[in-house]
C-alpha positions in Angstrom: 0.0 0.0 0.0 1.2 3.2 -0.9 0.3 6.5 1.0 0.3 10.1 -0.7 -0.6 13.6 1.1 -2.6 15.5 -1.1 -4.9 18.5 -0.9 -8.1 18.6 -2.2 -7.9 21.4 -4.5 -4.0 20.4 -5.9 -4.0 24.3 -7.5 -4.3 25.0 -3.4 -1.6 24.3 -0.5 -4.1 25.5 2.0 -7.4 23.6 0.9 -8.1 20.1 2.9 -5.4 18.1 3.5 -6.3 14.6 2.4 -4.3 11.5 2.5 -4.5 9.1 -0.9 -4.4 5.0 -0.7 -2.9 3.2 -3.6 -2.0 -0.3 -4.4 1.2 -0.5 -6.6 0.4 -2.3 -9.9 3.3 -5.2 -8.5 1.1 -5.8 -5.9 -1.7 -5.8 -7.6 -1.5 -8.2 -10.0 -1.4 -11.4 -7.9 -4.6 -11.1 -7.1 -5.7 -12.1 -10.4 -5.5 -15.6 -11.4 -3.0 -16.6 -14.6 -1.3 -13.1 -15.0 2.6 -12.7 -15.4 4.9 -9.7 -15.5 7.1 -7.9 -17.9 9.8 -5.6 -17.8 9.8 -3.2 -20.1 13.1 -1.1 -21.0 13.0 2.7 -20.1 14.1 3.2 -24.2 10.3 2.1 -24.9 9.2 4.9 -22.7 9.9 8.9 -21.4 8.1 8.9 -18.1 6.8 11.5 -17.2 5.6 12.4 -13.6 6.5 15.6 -12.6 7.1 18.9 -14.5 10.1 18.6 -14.6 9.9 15.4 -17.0 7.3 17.6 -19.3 9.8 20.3 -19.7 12.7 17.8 -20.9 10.1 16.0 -23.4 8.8 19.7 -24.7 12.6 20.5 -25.2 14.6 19.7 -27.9 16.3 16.9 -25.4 13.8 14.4 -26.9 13.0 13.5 -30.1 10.4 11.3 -31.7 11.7 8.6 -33.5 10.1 6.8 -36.7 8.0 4.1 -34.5 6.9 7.7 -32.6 8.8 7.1 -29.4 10.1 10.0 -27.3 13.9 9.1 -27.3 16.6 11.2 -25.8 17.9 13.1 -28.1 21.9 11.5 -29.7 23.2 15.0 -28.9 22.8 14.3 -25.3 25.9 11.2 -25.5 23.3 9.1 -23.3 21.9 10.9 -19.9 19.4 13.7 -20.4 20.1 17.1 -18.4 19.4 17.9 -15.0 16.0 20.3 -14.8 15.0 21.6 -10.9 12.1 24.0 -11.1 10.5 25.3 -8.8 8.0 22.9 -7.1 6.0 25.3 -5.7 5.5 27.3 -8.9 5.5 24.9 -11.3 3.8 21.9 -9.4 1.2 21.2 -11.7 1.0 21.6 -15.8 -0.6 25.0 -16.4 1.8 27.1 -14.8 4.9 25.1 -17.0 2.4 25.6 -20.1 3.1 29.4 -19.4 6.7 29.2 -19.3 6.6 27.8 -22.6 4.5 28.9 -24.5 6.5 30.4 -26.5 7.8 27.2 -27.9 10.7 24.8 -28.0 13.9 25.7 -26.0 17.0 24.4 -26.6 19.0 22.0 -23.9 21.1 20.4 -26.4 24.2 21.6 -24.3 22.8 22.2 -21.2 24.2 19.5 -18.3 22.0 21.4 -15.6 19.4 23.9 -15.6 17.5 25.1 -11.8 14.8 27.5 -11.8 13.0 29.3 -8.4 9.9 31.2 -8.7 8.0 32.4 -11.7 9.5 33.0 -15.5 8.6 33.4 -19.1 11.2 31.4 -21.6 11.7 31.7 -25.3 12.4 29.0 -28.1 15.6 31.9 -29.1 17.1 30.3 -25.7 19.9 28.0 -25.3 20.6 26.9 -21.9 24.8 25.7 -21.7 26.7 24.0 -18.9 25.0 24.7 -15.7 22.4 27.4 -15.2 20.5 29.1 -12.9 17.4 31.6 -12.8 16.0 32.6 -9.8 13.1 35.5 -9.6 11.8 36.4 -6.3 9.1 38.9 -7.5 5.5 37.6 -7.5 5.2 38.7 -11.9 6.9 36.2 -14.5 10.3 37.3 -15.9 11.4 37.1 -19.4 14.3 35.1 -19.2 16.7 36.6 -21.8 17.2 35.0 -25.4 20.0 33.6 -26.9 22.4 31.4 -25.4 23.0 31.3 -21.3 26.0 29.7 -20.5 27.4 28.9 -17.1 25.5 32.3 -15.5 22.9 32.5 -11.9 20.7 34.6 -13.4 18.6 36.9 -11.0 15.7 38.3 -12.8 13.7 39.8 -9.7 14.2 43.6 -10.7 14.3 42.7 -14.4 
């Protein structure tokens, strides 16, 4: 049995607290008669649970190959970059939707990138190396275009 705090309202920290029961699917399936297991390889797949995994696969670190799997893209010499947001802004989809709108960003390059607090990206940026973007204000920034290499960026008074 797995246990999950949740809210209520998941757009709301401060609606009901709640606590969710689940049954993992492992556990599950022996109570049916006659089923079996199979492992599937992660290269048939691109999970995605958090926003942090939708922001990779709306990247240009993914790439759909002919049989329309997401695969990481060759550029990235086997391990996809490291992607923090903020998990208090960007917790569920809408808010991430925002960021992007704009359109695909490239991480080709990029090894980590960490964001706090709200921001507004471009498909002209190019995240390189490591980089950071904090803004502390309670508007979205515009985070710069072109390419950001190795740079904390601090966009509060932008």
């Amino acid at each position: 049995m797995i246990k999950n705090k949740k809210t209520v309202d998941p757009k709301d920290d401060s609606s009901t607290k709640v606590v969710q029961l689940k049954i993992s699917m492992g556990a599950a399936i022996e109570c049916f008669e006659g089923t079996t297991a199979i492992v599937v390889p992660r290269t048939c797949f691109a999970p995605a649970k958090q926003c942090n995994d939708f922001f990779l696969l709306r990247s240009d670190a993914y790439m759909i190959n002919p049989d329309y799997r997401p695969v990481l893209n060759p550029g990235y010499g086997g391990s996809a970059p490291i992607i923090n947001l903020d998990s208090k802004q960007y917790k569920l989809i809408g808010p991430l939707e925002e960021a992007i709108a704009d359109g695909i960003l490239s991480l080709v390059n990029c090894e980590r990138l960490a964001v706090k607090g709200l921001i507004r990206m471009s498909s002209k940026t190019s995240f390189i190396d490591s980089v950071s973007i904090v803004n502390s204000s309670s508007e979205a920034k515009l985070v710069p275009v072109g390419e950001l290499k190795d740079v904390d960026l601090d966009l509060t008074d932008a």
